[in-house]
N, CA, C and O atoms as CSV, one atom per row, in Angstrom:
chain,resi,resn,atom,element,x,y,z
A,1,UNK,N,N,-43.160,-1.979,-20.500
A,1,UNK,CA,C,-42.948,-3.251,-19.815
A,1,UNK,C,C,-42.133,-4.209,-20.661
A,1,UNK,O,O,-41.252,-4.950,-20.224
A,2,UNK,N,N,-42.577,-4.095,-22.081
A,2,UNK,CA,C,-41.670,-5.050,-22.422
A,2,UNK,C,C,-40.208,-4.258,-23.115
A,2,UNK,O,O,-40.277,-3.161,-23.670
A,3,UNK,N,N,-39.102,-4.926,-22.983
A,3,UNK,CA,C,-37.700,-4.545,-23.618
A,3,UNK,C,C,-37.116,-5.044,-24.557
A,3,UNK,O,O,-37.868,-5.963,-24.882
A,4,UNK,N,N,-36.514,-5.055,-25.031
A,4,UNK,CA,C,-35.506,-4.835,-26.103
A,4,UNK,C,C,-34.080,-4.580,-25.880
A,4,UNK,O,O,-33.697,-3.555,-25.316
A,5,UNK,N,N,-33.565,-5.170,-26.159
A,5,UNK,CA,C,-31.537,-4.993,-26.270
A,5,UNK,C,C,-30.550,-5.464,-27.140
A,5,UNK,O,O,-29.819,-6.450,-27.042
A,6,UNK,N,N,-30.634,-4.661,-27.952
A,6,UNK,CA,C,-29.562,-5.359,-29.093
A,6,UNK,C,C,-27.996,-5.600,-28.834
A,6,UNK,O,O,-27.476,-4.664,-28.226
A,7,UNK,N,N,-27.174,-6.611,-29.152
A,7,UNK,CA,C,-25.979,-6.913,-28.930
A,7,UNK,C,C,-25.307,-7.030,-29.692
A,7,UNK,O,O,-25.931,-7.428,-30.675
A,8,UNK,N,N,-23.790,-6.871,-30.004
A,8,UNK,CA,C,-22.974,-7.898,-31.580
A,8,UNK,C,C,-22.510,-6.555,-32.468
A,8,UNK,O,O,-21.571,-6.636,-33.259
A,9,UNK,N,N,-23.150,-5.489,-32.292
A,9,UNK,CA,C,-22.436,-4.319,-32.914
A,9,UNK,C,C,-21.394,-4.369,-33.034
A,9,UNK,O,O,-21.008,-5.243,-32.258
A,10,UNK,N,N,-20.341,-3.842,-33.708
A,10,UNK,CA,C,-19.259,-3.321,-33.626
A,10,UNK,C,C,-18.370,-2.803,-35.222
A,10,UNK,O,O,-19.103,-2.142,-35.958
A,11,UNK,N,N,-17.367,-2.973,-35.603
A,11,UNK,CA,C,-16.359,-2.426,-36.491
A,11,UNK,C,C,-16.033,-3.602,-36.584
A,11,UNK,O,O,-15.719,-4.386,-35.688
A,12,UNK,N,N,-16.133,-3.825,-38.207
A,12,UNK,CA,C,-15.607,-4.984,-38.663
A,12,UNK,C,C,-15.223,-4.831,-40.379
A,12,UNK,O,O,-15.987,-4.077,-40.982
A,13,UNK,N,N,-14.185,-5.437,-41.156
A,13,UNK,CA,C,-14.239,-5.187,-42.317
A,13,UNK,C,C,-14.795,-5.729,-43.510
A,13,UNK,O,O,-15.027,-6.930,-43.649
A,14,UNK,N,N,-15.055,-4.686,-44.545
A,14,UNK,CA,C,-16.109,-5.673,-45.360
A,14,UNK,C,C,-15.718,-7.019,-46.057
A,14,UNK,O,O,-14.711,-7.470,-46.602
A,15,UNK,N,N,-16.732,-7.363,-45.838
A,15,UNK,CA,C,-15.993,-9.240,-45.960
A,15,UNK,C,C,-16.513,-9.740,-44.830
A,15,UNK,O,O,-16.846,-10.923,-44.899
A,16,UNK,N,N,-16.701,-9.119,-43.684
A,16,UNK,CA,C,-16.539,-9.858,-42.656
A,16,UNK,C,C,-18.041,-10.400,-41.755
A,16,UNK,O,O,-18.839,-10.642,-42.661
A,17,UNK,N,N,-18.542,-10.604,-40.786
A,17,UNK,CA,C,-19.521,-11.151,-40.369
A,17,UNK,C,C,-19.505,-10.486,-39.002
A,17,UNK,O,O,-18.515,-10.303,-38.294
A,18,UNK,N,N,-20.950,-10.108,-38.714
A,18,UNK,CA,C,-21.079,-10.024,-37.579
A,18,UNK,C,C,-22.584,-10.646,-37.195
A,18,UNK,O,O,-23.422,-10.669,-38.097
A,19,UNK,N,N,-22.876,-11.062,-36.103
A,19,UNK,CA,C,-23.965,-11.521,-35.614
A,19,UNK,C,C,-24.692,-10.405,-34.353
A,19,UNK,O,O,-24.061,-10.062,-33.353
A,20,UNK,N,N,-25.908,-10.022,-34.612
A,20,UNK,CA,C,-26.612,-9.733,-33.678
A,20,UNK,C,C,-27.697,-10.072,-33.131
A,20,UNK,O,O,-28.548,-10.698,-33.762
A,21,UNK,N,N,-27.853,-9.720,-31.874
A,21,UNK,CA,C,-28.746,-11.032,-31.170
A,21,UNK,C,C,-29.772,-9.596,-29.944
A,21,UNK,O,O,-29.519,-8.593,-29.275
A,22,UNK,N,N,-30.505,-10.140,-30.192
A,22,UNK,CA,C,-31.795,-8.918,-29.418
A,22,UNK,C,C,-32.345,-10.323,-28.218
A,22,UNK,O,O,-32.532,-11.486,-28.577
A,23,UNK,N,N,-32.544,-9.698,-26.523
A,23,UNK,CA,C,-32.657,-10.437,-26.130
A,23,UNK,C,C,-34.293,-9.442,-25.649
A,23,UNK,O,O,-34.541,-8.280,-25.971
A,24,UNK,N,N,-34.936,-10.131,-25.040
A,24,UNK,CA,C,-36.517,-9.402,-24.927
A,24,UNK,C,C,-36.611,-9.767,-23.595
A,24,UNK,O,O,-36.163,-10.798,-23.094
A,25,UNK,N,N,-37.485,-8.468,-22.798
A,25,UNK,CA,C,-38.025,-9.372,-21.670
A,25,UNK,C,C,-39.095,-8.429,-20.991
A,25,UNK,O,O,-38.963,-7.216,-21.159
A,26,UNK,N,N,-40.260,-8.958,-20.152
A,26,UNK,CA,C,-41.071,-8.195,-20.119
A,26,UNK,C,C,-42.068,-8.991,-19.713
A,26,UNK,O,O,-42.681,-8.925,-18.647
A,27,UNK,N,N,-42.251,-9.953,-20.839
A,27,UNK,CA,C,-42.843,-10.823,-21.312
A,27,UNK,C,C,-42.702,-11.617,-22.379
A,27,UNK,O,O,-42.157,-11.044,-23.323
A,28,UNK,N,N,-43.127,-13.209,-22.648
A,28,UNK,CA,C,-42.799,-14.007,-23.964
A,28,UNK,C,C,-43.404,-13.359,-25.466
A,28,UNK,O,O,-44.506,-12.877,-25.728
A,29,UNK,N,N,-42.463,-13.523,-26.123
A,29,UNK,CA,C,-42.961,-12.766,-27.287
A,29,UNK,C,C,-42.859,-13.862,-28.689
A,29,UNK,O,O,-42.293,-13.672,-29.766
A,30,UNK,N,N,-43.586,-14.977,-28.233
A,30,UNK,CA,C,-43.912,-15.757,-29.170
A,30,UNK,C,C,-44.883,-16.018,-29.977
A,30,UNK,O,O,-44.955,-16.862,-30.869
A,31,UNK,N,N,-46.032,-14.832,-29.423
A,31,UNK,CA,C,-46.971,-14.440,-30.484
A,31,UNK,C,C,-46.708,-13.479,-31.402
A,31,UNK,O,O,-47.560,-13.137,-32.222
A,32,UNK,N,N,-45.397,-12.905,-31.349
A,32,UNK,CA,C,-45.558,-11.752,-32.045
A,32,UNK,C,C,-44.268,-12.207,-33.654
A,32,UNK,O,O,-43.539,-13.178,-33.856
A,33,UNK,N,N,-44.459,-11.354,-34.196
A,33,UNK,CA,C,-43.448,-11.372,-35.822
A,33,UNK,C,C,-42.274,-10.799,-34.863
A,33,UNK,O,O,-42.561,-10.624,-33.679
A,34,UNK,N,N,-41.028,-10.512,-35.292
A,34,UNK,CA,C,-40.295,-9.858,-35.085
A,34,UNK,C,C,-39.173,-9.510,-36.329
A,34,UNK,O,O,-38.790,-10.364,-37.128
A,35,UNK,N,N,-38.699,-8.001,-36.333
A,35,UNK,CA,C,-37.918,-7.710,-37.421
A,35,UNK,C,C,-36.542,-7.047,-37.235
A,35,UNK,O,O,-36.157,-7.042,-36.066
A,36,UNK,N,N,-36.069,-6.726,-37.754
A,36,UNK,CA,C,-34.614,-5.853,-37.989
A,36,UNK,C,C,-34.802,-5.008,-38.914
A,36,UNK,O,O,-35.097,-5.237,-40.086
A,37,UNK,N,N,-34.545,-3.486,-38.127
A,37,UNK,CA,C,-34.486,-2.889,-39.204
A,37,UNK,C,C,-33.097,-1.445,-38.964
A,37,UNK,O,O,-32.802,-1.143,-37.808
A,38,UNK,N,N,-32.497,-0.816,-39.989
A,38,UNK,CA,C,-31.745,-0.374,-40.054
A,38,UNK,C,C,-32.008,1.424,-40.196
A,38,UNK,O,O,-33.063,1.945,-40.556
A,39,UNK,N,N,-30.600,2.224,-39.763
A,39,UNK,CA,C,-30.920,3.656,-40.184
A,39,UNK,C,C,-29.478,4.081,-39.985
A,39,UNK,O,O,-28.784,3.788,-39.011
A,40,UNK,N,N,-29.174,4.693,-40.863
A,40,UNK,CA,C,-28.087,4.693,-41.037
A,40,UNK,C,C,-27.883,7.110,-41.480
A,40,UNK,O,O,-28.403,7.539,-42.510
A,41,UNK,N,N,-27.271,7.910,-40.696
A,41,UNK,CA,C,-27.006,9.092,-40.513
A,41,UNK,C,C,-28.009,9.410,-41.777
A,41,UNK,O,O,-27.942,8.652,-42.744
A,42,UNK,N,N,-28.884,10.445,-41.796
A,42,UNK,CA,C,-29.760,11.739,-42.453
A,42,UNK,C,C,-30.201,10.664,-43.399
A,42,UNK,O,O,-30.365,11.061,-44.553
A,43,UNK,N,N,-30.423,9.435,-43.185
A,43,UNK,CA,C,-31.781,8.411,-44.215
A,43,UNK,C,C,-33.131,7.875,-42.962
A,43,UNK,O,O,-33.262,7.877,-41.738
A,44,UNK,N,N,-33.685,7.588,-43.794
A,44,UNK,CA,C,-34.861,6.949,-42.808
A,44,UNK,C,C,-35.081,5.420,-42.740
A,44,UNK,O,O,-35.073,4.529,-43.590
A,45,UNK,N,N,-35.266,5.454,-41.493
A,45,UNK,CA,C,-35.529,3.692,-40.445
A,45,UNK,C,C,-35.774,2.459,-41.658
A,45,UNK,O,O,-36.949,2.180,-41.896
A,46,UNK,N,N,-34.863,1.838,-42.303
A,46,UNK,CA,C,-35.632,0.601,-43.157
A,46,UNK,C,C,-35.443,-0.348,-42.700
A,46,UNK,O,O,-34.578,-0.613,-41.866
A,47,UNK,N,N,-36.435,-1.219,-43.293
A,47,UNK,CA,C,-36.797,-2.626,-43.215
A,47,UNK,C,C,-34.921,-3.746,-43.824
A,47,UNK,O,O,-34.186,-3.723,-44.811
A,48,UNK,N,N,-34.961,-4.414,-42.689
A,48,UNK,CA,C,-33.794,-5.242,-43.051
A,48,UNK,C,C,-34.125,-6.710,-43.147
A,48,UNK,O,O,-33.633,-7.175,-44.175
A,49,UNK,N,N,-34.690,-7.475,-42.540
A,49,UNK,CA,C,-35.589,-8.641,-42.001
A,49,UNK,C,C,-36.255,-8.968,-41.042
A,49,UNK,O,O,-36.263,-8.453,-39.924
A,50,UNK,N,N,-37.121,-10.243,-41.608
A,50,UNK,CA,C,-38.501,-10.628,-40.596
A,50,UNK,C,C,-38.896,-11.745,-40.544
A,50,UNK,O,O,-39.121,-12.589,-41.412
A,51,UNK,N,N,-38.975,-11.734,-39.511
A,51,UNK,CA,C,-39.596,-13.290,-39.142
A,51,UNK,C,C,-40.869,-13.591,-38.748
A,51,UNK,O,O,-41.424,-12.583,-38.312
A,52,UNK,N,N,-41.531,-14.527,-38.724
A,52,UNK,CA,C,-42.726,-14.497,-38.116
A,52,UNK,C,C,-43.156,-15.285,-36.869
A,52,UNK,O,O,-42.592,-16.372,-36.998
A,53,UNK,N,N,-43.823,-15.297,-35.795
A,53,UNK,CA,C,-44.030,-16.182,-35.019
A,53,UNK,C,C,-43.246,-17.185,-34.517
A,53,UNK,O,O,-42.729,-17.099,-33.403
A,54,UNK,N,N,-43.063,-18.476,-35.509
A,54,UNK,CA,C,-42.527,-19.255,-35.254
A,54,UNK,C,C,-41.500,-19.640,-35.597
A,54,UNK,O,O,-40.898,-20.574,-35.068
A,55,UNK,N,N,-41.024,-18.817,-36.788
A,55,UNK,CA,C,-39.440,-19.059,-36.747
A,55,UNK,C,C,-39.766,-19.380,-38.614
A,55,UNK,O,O,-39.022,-19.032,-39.531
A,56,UNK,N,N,-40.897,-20.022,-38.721
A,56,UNK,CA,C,-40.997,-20.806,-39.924
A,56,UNK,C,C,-40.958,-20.177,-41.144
A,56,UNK,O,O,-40.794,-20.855,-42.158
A,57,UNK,N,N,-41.117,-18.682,-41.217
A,57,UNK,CA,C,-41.121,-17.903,-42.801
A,57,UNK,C,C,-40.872,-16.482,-42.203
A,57,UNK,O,O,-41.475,-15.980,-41.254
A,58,UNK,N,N,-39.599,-15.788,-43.138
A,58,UNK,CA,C,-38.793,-14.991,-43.235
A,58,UNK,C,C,-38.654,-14.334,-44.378
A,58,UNK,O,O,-38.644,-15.026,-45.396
A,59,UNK,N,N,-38.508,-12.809,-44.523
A,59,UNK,CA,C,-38.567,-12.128,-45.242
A,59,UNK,C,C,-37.310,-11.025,-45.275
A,59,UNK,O,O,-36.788,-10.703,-44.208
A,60,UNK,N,N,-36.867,-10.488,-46.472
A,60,UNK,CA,C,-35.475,-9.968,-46.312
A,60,UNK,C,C,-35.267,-8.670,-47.406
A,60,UNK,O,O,-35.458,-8.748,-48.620
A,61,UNK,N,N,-34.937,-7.769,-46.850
A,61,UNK,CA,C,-34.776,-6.424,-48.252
A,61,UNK,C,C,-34.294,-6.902,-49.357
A,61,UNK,O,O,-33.900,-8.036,-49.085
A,62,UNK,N,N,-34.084,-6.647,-50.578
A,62,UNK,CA,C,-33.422,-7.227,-51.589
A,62,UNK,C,C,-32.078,-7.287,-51.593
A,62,UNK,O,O,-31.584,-8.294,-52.102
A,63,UNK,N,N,-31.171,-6.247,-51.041
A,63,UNK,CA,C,-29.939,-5.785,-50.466
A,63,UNK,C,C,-29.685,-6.311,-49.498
A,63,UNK,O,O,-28.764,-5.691,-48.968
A,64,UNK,N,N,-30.040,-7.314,-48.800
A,64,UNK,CA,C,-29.527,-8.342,-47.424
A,64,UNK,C,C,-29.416,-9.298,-48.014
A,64,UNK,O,O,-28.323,-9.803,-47.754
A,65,UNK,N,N,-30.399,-10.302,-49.240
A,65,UNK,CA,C,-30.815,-11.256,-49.490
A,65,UNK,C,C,-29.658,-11.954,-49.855
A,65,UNK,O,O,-28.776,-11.326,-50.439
A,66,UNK,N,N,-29.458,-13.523,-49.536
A,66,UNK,CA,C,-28.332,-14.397,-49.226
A,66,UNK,C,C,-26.964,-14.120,-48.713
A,66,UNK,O,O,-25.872,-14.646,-48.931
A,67,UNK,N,N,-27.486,-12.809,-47.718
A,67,UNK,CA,C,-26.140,-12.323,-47.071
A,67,UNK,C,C,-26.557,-12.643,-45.305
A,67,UNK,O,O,-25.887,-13.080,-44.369
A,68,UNK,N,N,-27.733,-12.262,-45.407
A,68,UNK,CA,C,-27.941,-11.921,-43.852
A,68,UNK,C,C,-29.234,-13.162,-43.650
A,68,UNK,O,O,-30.028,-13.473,-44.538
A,69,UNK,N,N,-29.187,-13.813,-42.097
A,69,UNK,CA,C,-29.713,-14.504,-41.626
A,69,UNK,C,C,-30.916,-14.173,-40.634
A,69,UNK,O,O,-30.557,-13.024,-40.374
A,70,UNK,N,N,-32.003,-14.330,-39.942
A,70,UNK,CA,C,-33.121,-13.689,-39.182
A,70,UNK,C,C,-33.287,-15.135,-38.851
A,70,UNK,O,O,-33.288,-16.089,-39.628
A,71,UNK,N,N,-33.450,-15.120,-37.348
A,71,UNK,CA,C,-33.612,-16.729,-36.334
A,71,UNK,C,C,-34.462,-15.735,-35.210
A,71,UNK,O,O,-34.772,-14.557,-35.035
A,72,UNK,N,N,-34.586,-16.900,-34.671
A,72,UNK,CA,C,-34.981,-16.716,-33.558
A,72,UNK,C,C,-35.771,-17.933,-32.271
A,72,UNK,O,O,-36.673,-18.704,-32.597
A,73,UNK,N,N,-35.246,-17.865,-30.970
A,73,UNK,CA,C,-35.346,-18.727,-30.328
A,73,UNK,C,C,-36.603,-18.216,-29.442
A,73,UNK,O,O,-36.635,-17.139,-28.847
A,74,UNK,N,N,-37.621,-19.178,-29.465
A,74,UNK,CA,C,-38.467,-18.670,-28.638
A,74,UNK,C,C,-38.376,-18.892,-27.372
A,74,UNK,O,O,-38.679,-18.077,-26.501
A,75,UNK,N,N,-37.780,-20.468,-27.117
A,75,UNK,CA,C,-37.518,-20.696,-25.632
A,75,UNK,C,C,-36.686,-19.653,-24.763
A,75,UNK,O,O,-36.903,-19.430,-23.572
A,76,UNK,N,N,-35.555,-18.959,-25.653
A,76,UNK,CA,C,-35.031,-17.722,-25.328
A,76,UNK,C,C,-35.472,-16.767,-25.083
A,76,UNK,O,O,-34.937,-16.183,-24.141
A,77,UNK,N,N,-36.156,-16.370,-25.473
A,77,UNK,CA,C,-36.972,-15.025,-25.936
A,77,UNK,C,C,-36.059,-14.212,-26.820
A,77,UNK,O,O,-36.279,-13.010,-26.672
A,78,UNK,N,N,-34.929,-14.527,-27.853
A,78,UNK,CA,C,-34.745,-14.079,-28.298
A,78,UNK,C,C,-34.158,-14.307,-29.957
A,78,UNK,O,O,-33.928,-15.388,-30.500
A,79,UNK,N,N,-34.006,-12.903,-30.551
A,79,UNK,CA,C,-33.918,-13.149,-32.032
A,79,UNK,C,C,-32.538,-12.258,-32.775
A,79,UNK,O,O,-32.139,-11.099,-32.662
A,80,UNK,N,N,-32.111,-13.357,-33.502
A,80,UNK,CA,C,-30.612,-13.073,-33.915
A,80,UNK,C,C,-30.678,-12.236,-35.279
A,80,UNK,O,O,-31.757,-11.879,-35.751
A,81,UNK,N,N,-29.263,-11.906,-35.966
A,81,UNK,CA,C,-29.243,-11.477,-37.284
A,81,UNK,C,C,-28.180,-11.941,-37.494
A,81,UNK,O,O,-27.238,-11.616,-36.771
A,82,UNK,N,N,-28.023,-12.761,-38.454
A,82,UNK,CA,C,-26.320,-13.397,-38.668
A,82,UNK,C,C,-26.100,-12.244,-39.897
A,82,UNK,O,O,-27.024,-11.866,-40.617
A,83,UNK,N,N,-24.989,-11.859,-39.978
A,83,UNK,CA,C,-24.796,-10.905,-41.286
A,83,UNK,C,C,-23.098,-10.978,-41.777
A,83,UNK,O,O,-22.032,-10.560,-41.326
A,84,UNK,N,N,-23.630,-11.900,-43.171
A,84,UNK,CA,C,-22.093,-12.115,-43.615
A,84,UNK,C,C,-21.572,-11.256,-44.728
A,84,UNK,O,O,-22.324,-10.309,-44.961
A,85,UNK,N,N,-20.782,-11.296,-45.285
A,85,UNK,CA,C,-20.588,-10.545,-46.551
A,85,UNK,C,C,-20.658,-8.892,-46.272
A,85,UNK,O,O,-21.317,-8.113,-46.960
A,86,UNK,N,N,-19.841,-8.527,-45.119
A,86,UNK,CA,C,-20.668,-7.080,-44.782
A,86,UNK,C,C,-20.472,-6.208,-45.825
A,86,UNK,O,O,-19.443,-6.422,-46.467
A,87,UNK,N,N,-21.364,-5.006,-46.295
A,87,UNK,CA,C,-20.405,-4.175,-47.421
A,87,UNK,C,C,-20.312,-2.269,-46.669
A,87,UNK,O,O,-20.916,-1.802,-45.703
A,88,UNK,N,N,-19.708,-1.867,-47.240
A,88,UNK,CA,C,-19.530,-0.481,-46.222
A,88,UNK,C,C,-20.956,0.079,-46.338
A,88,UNK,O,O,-21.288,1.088,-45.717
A,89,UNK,N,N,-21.897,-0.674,-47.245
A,89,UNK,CA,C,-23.477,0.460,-47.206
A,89,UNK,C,C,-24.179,-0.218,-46.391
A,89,UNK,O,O,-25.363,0.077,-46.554
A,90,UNK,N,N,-23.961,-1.395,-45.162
A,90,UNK,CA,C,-24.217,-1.739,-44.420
A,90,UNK,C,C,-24.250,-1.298,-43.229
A,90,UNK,O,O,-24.585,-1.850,-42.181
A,91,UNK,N,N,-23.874,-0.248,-43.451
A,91,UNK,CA,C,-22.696,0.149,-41.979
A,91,UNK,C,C,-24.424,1.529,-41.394
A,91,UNK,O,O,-24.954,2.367,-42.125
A,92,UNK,N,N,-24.742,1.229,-40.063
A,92,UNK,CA,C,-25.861,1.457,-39.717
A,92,UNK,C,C,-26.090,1.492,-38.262
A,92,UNK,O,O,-24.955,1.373,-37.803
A,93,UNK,N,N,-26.931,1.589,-37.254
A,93,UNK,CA,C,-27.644,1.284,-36.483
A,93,UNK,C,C,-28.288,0.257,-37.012
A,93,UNK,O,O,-28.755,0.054,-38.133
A,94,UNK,N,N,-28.230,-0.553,-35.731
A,94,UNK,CA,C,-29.180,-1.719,-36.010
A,94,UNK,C,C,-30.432,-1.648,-34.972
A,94,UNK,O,O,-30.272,-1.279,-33.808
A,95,UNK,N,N,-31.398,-1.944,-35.377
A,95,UNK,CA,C,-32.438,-2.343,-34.695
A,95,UNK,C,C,-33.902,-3.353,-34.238
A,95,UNK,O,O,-34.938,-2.946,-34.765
A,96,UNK,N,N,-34.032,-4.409,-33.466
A,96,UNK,CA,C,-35.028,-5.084,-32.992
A,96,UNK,C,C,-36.169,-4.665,-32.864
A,96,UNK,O,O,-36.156,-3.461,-32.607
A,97,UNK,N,N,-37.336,-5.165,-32.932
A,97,UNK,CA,C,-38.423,-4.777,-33.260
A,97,UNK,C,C,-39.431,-5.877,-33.042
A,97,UNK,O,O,-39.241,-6.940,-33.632
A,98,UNK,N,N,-40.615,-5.721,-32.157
A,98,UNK,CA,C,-41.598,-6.472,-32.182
A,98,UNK,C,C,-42.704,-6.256,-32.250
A,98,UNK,O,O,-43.352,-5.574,-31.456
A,99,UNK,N,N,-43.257,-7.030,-33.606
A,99,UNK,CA,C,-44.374,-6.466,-34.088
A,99,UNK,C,C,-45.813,-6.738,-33.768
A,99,UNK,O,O,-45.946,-7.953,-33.615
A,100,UNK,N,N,-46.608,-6.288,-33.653
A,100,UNK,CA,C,-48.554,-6.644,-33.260
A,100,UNK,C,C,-48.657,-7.118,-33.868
A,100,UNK,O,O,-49.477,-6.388,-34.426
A,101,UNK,N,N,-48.540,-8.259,-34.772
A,101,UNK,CA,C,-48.730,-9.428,-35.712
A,101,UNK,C,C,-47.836,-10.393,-35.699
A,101,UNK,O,O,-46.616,-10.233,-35.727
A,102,UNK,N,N,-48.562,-11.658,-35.648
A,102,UNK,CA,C,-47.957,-12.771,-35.873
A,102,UNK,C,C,-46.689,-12.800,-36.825
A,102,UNK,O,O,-45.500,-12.986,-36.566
A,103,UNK,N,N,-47.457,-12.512,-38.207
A,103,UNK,CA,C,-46.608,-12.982,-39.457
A,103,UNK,C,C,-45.545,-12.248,-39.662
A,103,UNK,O,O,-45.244,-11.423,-38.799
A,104,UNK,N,N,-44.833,-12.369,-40.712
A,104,UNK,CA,C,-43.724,-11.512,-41.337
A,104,UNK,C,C,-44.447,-10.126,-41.474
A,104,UNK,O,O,-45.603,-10.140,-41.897
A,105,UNK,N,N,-43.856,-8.923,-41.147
A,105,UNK,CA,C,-44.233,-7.713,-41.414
A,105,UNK,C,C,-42.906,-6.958,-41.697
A,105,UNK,O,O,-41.870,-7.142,-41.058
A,106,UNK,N,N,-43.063,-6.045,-42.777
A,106,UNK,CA,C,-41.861,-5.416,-43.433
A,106,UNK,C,C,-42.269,-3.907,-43.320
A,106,UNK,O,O,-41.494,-3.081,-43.802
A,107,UNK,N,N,-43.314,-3.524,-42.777
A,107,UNK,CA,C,-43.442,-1.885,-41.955
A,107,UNK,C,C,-43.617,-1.513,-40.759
A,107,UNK,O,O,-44.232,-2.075,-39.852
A,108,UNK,N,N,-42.862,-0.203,-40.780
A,108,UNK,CA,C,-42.472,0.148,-39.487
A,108,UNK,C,C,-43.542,0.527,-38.752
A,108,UNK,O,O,-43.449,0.960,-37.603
A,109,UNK,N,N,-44.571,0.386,-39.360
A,109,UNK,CA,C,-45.930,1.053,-39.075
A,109,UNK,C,C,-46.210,-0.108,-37.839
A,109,UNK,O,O,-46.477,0.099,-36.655
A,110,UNK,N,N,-46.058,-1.305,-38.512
A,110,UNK,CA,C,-46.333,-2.655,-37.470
A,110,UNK,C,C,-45.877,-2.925,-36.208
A,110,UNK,O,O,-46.246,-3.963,-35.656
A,111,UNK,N,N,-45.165,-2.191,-35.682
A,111,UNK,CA,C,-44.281,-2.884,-35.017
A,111,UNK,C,C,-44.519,-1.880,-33.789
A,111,UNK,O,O,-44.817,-0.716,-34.054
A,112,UNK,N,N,-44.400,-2.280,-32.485
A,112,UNK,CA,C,-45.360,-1.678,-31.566
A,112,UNK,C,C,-43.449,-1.491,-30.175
A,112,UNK,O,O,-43.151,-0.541,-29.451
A,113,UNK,N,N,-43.005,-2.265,-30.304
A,113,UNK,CA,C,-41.525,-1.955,-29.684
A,113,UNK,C,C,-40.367,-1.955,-30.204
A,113,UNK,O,O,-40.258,-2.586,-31.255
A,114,UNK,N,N,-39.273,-1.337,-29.714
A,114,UNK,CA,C,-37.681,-1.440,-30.251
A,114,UNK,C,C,-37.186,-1.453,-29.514
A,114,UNK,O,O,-37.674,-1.094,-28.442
A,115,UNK,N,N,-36.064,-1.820,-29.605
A,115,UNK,CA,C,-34.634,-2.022,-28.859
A,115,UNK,C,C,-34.084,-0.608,-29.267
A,115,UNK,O,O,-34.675,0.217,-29.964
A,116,UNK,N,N,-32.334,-0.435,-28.470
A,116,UNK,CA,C,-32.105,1.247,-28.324
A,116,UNK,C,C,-31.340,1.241,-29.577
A,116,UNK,O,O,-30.807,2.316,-29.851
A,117,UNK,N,N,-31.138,0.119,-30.527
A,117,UNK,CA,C,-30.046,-0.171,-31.181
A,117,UNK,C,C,-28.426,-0.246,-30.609
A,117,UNK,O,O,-27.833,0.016,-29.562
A,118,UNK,N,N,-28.082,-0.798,-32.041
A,118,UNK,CA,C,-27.047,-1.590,-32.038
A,118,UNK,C,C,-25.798,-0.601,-33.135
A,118,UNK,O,O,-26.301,-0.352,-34.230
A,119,UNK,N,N,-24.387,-0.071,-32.978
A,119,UNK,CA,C,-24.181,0.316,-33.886
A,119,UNK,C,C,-22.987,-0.725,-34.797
A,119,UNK,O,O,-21.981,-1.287,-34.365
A,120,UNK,N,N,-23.570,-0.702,-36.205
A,120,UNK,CA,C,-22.555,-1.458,-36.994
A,120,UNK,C,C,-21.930,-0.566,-38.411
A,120,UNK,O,O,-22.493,0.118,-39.266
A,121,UNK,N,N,-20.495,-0.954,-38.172
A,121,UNK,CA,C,-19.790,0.077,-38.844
A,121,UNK,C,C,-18.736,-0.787,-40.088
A,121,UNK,O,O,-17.708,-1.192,-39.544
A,122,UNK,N,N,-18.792,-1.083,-41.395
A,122,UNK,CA,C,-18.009,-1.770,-41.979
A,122,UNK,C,C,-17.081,-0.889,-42.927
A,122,UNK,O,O,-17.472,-0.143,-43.824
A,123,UNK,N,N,-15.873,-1.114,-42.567
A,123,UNK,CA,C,-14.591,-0.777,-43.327
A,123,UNK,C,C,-14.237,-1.107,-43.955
A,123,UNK,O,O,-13.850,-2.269,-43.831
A,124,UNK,N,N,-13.954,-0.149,-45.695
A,124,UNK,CA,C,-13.240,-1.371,-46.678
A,124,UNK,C,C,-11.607,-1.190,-46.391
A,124,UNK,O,O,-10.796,-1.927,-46.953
């Protein structure tokens, strides 16, 4: 019942910025954390960022950190990823995620839906 749809993918070069934006619907998902997480050909699903509930505390891999952004609008129902500075080990599926907990959660264990992903590809 509830969905997921990630948007903003595409080919871009490193340096460059892309924004992705997951729109939800189903139902409001303002009780829940929500995250981003990445997988990129023969590695496994990681944690990229997280938000919690209300927007108010956010959490980020060490390898995103002061590159990439995690928002989210609740009146929307939905939650963005601003991502600047792209570098080619960025280059991934992206994916939305909403988790059975309020707070910031950084495992995949948590997280009870996804979106189909998003693909992002950076060129040097």
């Amino acid at each position: 019942q509830v969905q997921l749809v990630e948007s903003g993918g595409g080919l871009v070069q490193a340096g460059g910025s892309l924004r992705l934006s997951c729109a939800a619907s189903g139902r409001t998902l303002s009780n829940n954390g929500m995250g981003w997480f990445r997988q990129a050909p023969g590695k496994e699903r990681e944690f990229v960022a997280a938000i919690n509930w209300s927007g108010g505390s956010t959490d980020y891999t060490d390898s995103v950190k002061g590159r990439f952004t995690v928002s989210r609008d609740n009146a929307k129902n939905t939650v963005s990823l601003q991502m600047n500075s792209l570098k080619p080990e960025d280059t991934a599926v992206y994916y939305c995620a909403a988790a059975r907990v309020v707070y910031v959660a950084t495992k995949v264990a948590l997280y009870d839906y996804w979106g189909q992903g998003t693909q992002v590809t950076v060129f040097s």
